[in-house]
C-alpha positions as CSV (number, residue, x, y, z in Angstrom):
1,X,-1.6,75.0,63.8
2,X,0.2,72.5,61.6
3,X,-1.9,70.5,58.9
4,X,-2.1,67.2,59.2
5,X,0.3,64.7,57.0
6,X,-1.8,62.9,54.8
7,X,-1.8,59.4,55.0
8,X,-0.1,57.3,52.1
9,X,-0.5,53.6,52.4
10,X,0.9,52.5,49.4
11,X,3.5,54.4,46.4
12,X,3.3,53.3,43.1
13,X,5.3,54.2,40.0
14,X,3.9,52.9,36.8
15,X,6.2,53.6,33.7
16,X,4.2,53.4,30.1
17,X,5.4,53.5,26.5
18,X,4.0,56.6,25.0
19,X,1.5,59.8,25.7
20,X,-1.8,57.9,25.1
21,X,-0.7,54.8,27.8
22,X,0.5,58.4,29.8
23,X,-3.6,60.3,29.6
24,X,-5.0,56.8,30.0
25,X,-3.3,56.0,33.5
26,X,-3.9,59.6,34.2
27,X,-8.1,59.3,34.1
28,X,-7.3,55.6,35.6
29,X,-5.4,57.9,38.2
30,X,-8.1,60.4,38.4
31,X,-10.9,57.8,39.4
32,X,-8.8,55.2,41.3
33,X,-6.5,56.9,43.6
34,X,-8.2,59.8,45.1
35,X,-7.4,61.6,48.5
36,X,-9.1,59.0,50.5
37,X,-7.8,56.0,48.5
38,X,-4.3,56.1,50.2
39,X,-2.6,55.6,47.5
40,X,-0.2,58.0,45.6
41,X,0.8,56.7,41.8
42,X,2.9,58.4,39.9
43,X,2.9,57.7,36.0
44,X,6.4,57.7,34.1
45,X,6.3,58.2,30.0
46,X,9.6,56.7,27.8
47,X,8.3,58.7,25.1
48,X,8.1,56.0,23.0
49,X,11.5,54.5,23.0
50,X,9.8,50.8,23.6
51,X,10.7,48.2,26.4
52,X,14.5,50.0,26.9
53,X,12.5,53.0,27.6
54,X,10.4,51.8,30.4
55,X,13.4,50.2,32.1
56,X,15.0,53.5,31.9
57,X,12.0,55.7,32.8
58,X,12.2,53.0,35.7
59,X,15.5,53.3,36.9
60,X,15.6,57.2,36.5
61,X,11.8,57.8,38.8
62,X,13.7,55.2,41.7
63,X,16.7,57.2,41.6
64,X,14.5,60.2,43.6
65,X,11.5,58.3,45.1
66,X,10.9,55.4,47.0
67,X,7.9,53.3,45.5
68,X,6.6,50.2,47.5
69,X,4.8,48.7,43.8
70,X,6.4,49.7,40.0
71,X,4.7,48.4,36.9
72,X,5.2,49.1,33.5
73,X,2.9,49.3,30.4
74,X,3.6,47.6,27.5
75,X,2.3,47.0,23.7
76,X,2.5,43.3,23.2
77,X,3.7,44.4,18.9
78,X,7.3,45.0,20.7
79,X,9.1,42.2,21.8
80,X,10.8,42.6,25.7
81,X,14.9,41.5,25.3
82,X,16.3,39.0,27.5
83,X,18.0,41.5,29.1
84,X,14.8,43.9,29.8
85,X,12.8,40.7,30.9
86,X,15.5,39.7,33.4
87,X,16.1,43.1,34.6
88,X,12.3,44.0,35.1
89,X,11.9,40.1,36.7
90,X,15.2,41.2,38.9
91,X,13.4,44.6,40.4
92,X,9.7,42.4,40.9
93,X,8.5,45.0,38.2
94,X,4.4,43.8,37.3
95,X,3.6,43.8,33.5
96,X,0.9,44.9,32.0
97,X,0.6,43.6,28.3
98,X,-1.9,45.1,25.7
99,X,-1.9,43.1,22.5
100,X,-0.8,44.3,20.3
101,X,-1.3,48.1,21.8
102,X,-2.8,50.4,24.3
103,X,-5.4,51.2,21.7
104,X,-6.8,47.6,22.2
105,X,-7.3,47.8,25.5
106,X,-9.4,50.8,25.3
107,X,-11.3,49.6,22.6
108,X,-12.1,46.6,24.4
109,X,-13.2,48.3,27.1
110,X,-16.1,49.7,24.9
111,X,-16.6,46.8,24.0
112,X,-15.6,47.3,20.3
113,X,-13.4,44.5,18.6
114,X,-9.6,45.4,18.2
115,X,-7.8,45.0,14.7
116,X,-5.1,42.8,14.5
117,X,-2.2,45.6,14.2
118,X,-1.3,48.7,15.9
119,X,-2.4,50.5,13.3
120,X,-5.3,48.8,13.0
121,X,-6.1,49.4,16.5
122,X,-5.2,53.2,16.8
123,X,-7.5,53.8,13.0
124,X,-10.4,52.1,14.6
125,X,-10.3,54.2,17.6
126,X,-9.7,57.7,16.2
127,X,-12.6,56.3,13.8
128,X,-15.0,55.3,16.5
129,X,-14.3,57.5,19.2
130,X,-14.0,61.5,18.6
131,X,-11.0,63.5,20.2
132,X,-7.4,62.6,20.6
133,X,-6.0,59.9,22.7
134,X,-3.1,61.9,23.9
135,X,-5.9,64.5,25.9
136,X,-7.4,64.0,29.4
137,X,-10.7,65.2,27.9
138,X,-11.0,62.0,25.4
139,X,-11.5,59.8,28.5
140,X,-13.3,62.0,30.4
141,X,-15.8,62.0,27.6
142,X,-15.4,58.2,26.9
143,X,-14.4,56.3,29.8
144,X,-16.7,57.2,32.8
145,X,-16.2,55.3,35.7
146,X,-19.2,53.1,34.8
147,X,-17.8,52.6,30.9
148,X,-14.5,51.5,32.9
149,X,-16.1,48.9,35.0
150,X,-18.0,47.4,32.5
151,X,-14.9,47.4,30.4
152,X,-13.1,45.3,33.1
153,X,-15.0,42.3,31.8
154,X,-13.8,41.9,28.2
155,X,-9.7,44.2,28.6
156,X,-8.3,42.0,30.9
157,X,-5.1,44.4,30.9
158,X,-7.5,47.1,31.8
159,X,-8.9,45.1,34.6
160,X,-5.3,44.1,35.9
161,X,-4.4,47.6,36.0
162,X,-7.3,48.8,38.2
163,X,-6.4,46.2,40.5
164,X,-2.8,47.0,40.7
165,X,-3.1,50.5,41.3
166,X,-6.2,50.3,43.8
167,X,-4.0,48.4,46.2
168,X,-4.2,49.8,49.8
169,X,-1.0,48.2,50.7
């Protein structure tokens, strides 16, 4: 007897900037889009080539897959070219700005002021919160699914992305 096909409402392709943005969506990945959420995401790194990157991650994931929503992920310290903007408003591509990085977003989450910087940001989290960014484990251990949906209130970015990639159809 054949299995059944399982049911996918809804494709997304969310391209990031670098491996922490990568093990973040992951865990988002991990509580939001489960078997019965109908809803297969799949999460594209640039490495950390910037706004170029993502367009390119972009443009190589749609060349083998057919996605009905595409995001990207970006640090607001970078600033998007006229060219990446129009491209990216051209292919109905959804933003999701952290300012001025990931790192603030998950730090407001917790509920812990961001610096000012990047590096400000990413000192203060490797300061406050044990374990490395890049892992699954680190939000396992720090981001439950209650953490996260408290942290929807203050990381708007955070709350913008949960949205996105919850979306049935």
């Amino acid at each position: 007897m054949k299995k059944p096909i399982r049911r996918t409402n809804n494709t997304i392709l969310i391209a990031v900037e670098g491996y922490t943005d990568e093990a973040f969506l992951r865990h988002l990945k991990s509580i939001y889009c489960g078997r019965e959420s109908f809803v297969s995401l799949t999460i594209k790194n640039a490495k950390g080539k910037g706004p170029e990157g993502i367009v390119d991650a972009i443009k190589s994931a749609k060349r083998t897959g057919d996605y009905n929503l595409v995001g990207a992920v970006f640090d607001g310290d970078l600033p998007v070219s006229a060219d990446v903007d129009k491209w990216l408003r051209s292919n109905k591509v959804s933003r999701f700005i952290s300012t001025p990085s990931i790192e603030a977003t998950l730090l407001s989450a917790r509920f812990i002021k961001p610096g000012h910087t990047t590096k400000a940001c990413k000192d203060l989290l490797s300061s406050t919160l044990n374990g490395d960014a890049t892992e699954d484990s680190f939000y396992s251990k720090h981001f439950s699914e209650q953490t996260l949906e408290r942290g929807r209130l203050t990381a708007s970015c955070l709350n913008d992305l949960i949205i996105f990639i919850s979306r049935k159809s």
